[in-house]
C-alpha positions in Angstrom: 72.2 -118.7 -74.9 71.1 -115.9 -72.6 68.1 -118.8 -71.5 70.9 -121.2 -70.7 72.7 -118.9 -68.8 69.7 -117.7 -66.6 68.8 -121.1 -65.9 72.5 -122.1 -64.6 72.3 -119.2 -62.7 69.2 -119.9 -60.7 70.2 -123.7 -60.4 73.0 -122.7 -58.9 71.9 -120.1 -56.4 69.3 -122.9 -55.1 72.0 -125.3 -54.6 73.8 -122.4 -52.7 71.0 -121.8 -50.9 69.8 -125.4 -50.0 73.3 -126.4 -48.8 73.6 -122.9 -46.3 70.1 -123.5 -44.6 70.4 -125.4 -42.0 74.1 -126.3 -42.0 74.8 -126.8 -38.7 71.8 -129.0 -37.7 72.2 -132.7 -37.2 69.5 -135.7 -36.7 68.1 -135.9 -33.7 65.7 -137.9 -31.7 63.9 -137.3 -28.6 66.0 -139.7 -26.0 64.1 -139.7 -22.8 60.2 -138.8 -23.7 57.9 -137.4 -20.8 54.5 -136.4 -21.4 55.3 -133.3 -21.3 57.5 -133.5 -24.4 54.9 -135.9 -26.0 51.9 -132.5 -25.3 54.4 -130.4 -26.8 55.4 -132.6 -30.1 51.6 -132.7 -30.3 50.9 -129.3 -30.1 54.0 -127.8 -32.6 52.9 -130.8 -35.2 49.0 -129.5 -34.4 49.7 -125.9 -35.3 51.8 -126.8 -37.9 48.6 -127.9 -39.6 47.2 -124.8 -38.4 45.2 -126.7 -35.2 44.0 -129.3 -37.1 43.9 -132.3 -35.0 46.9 -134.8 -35.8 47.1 -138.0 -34.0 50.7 -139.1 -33.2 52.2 -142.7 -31.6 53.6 -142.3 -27.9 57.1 -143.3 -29.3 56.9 -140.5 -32.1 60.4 -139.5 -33.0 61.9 -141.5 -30.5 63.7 -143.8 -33.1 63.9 -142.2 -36.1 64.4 -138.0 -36.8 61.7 -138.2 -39.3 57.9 -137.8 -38.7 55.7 -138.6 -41.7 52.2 -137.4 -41.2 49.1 -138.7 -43.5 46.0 -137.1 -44.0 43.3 -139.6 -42.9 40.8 -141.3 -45.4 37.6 -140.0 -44.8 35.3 -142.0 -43.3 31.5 -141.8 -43.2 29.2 -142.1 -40.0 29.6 -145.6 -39.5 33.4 -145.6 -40.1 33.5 -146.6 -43.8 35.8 -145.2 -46.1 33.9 -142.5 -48.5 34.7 -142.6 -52.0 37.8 -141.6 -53.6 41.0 -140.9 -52.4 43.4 -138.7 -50.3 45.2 -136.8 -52.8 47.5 -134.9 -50.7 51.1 -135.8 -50.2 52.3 -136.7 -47.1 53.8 -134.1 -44.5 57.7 -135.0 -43.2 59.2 -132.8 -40.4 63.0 -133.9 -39.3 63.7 -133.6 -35.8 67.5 -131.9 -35.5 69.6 -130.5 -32.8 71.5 -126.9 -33.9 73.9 -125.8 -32.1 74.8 -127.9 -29.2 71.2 -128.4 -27.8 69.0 -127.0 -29.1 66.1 -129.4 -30.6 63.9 -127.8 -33.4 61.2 -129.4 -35.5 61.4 -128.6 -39.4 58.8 -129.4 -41.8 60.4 -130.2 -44.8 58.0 -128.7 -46.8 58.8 -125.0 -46.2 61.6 -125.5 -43.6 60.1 -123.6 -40.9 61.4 -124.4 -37.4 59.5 -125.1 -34.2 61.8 -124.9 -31.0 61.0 -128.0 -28.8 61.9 -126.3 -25.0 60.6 -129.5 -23.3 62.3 -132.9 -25.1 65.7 -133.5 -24.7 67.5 -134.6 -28.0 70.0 -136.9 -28.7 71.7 -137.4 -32.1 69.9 -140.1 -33.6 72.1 -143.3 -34.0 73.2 -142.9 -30.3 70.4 -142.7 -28.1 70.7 -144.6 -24.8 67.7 -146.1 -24.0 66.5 -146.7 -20.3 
């Protein structure tokens, strides 16, 4: 019984504790990309992977508030694939706005935050495009 109990117990303080972190922060996109903001994305998502290099699309969480980083299959010298496989899960950050504008990265993972000072965010569903 006391097994049960302590089990409940934790279960319910990581519910608690999942549904207080990060409360206030909603989806957001990047709504007017510079390359400035594109350097920056690049260079939070590089030392996120502490400075290895990451390769990201120009239009990277411009539609959706999800990034989904792969590790790449490595290749040999002439650009073959080397045997077996990449083992390693995927990495997902979310892209959300706390308060009322301010845009941080969180990699799901962990949740730790990167501030973004250079991209502007929108909430994602309503980004006017130019």
């Amino acid at each position: 019984m006391t097994v049960h109990l302590t089990v409940l117990a934790a279960a319910a303080l990581t519910v608690a504790a999942c549904g207080t972190v990060g409360a206030e922060d909603r989806p957001a996109v990047i709504a007017r990309p510079t390359d400035s903001s594109r350097a920056e994305l690049l260079r939070v998502v590089t030392a996120a992977f502490d400075g290895r290099p990451v390769t990201l699309a120009d239009d990277a969480l411009t539609r959706d508030s999800v990034l989904t980083i792969e590790r790449r299959e490595p290749r040999d010298q002439q650009g073959r694939p080397v045997g077996g496989r990449v083992l390693e899960a995927p990495e997902q950050f979310r892209l959300v706005i706390v308060g009322k504008t301010r845009c941080e990265l969180v990699r799901q993972s962990d949740q730790r935050r990167w501030r973004l000072e250079e991209a502007t965010c929108a909430p994602s569903g309503g980004v006017a495009r130019d």
